[in-house]
N, C-alpha and C positions, 0 to 999 in steps of 0.2 A: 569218069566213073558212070555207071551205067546203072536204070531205076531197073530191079527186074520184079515179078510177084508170085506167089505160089498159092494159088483160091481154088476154088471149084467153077465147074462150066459158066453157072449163073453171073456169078463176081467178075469173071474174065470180058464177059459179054460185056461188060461195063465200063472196064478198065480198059479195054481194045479202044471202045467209041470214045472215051477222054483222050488217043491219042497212043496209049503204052505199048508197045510190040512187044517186049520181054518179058512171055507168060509161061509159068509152067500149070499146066492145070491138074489138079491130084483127084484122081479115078480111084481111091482104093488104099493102099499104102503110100501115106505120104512121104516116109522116110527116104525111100529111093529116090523120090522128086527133090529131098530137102537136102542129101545127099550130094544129088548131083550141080543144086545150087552154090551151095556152100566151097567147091572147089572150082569153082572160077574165082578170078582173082581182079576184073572190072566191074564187078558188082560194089553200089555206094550203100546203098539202098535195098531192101527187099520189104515190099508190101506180102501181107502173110493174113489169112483171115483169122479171126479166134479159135474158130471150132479146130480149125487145124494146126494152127497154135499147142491146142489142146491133145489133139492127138500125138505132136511128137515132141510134148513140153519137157521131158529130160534131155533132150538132145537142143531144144533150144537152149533151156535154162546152160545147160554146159558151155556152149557156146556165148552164151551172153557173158558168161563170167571168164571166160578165156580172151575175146575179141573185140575191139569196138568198130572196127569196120567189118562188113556192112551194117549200116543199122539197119534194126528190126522193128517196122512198124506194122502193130496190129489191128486191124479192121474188123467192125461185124461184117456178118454176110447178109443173105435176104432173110434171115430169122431173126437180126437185130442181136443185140448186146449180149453177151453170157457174162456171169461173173467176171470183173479187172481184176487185177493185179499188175499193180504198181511196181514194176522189177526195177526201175530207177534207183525207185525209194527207198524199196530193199538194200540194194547194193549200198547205197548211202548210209544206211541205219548199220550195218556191217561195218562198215569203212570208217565212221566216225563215232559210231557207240550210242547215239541217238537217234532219235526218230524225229525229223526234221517238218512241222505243220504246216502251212503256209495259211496265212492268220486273212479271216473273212473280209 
């Protein structure tokens, strides 16, 4: 299985020099990029920034709840954090009927 990522120019610049070749970089509509992701079938992994997360978050969320490979791991980009959301948790709190804390 193979790590791939879907960021903007800046995020890619970054993830090239750690070593990663399988970039898709999204210029505009991500959905065609996340698209074209999602139907390869050696992907383990896909690193995904927030912002863009955020732009094609019905089509992830659908996904998260239909698949568990590849996982979806989300990163800031060079503007740093925007709101979380915990989709684990969610799924968990669904699943089991509680909202499970993890105690300080």
């Amino acid at each position: 299985m193979k790590l791939s990522a879907l960021v903007d120019k800046d995020t890619a610049i970054g993830l090239r020099l750690s070593g990663l070749k399988d970039i898709y970089i999204s210029e505009g509509d991500s959905s065609n990029k996340w698209e074209e992701i999602i139907k390869r079938d050696d992907i383990g992994i896909i690193i995904i920034t927030e912002k863009i997360a955020d732009e094609i978050k019905n089509k992830l969320y659908n996904f998260r709840i239909k698949k568990t490979i590849p996982i979806i791991v989300e990163i800031p980009d060079k503007h740093g954090r925007i709101s979380h959301i915990d989709y684990i948790s969610n799924l968990i709190k669904k699943a089991v009927g509680i909202e499970i804390i993890k105690d300080k």
